[in-house]
N, C-alpha and C positions, 0 to 999 in steps of 0.2 A: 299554872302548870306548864313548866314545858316543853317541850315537842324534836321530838330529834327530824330538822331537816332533810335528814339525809333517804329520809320515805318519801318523800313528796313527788308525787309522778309530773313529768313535765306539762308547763301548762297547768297545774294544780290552782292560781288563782284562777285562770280565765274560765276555766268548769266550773269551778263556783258561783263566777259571774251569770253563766249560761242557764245552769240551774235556779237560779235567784228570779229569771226573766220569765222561767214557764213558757207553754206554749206561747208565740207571737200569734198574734190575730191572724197574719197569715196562714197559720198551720189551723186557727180555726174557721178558715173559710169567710174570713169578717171583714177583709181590707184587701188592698192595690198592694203590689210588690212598693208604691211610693211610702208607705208607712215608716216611721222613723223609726221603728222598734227590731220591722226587718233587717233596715242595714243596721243595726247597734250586735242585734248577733249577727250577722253575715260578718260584721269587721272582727267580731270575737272570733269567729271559727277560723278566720282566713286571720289572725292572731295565733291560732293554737297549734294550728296545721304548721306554724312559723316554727314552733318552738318545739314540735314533737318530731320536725325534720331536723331541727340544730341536734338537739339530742341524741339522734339516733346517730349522728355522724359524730358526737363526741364517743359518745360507746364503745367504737370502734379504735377510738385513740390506744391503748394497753392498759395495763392494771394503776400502773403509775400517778393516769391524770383522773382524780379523784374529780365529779361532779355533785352537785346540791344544786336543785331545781326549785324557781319558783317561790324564792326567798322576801317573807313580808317582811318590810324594816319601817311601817310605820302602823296605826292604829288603822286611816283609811283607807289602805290596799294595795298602795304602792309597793312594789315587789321586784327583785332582779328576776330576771329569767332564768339565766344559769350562771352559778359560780364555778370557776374550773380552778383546781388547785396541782399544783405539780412541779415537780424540781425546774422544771421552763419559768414558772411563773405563776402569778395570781390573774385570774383575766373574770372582768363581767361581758358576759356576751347578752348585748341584745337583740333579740331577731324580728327582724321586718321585712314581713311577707309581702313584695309586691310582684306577685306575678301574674304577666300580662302587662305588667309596665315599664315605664324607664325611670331608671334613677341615675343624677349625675350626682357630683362631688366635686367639691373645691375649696378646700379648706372647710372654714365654717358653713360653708354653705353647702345644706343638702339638698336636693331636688327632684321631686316624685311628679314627671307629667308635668313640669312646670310652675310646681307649688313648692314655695319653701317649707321645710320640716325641722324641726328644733330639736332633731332626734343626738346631734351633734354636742350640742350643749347640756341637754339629758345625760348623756351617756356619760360626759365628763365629771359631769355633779354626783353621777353615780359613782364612778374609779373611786372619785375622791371621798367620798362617806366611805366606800366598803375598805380603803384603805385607811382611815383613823380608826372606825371600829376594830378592825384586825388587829392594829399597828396597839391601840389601847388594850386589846384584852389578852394579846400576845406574850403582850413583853419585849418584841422587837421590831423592828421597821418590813411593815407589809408593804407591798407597794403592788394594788390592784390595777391593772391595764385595761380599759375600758377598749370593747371590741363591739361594734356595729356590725352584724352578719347580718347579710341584706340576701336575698332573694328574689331575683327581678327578672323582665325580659330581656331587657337593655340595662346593663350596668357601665357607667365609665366614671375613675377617679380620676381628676386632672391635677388634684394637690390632697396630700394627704392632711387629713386635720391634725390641728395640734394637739399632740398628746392622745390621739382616738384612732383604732384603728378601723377601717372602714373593708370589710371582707367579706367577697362572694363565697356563698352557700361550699361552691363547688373546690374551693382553694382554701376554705379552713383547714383540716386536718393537715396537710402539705402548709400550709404556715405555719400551725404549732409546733408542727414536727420538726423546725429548723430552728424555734428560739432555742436560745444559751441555755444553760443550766445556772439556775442564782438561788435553790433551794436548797439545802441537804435532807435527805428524809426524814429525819426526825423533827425539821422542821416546817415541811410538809405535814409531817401525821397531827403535830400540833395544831396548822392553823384548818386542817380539816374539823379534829374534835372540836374546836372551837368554834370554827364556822355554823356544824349545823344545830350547833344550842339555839333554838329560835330567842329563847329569854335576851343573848348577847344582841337582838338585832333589835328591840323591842325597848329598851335600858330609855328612862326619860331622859333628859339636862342633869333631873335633881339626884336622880343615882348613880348620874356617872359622876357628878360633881363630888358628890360624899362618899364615891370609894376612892378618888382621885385625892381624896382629904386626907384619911386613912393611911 
């Protein structure tokens, strides 16, 4: 069956996740804040709280930039966080909450507190899926722009990665609001309807090969 994306509240898998967990021992009085089950939700929430702030500051954008939250594109749970669609562009924004920390940047290289993250390389494998799906179910060339919205204490990009765009919480909306326009509306409203068919993001090898046949 189904499911029009387009209802999904932000953050929609990681509430699931949350809910799946039930109480942690911690909340039943049983274990040490050291329990690995506490930080597995502490990092979900301080996930959600990520994405229900991207959110609210796309909201704001106008009527024009269409959003769809929390997008499954496989069986085990993997999900985009927000797709934005609008005469500017197609963008997956992903958000990561680090506040209270620092994160640097340098090309491929991301840096949270002095650990690398492969959030760089993620986000580009993601552009790139959400842009052949679109581009296949469309009919004409989508081209999805992978965006990293970071939320940090310390933010500094010293080179921008290839092809990814790397954007504080507090300068998204003032960046979207200055890309080009490469949409026409109609074909905007297209790759919306199509976006939030969940069935399109869901599609195995063997059914997209045999409508590709067709």
């Amino acid at each position: 069956m189904c499911a029009d994306l387009a209802n999904n509240r932000p953050g929609e898998s990681i509430k699931k996740l949350i809910d799946e967990l039930g109480p942690t021992p911690l909340d039943r009085g049983g274990a040490t804040q050291r329990c690995p089950e506490v930080f597995d939700e502490r990092a979900l929430r301080k996930g959600l709280e990520g994405e229900e702030k991207v959110a609210h500051r796309l909201a704001f954008l106008g009527s024009e930039w269409l959003s769809i939250h929390s997008i499954p594109v496989n069986a085990s749970g993997t999900d985009v966080d927000h797709l934005l669609i609008a005469p500017a562009g197609v963008f997956t924004l992903n958000a990561k909450n680090h506040g209270g920390q620092s994160v640097w940047v340098a090309g491929d290289v991301f840096m949270v507190n002095g650990f690398k993250q492969d959030y760089v390389a993620c986000s580009r494998a993601e552009g790139a899926r959400v842009s052949r799906t679109l581009t296949r179910e469309c009919g004409f060339d989508v081209e999805a722009e992978p965006v990293i919205v970071v939320l940090a204490e310390n933010f500094c990009v010293k080179e921008d990665p290839r092809g990814v765009h790397v954007i504080e919480l507090e300068l998204l909306r003032f960046w979207l609001k200055r890309r080009p326009v490469i949409y026409t509306p109609s074909e905007v409203t297209t790759i919306f309807e199509t976006a939030r068919d969940s069935a399109v993001w869901l599609k195995s090898p063997e059914q997209v090969g045999v409508e590709a046949a067709r």
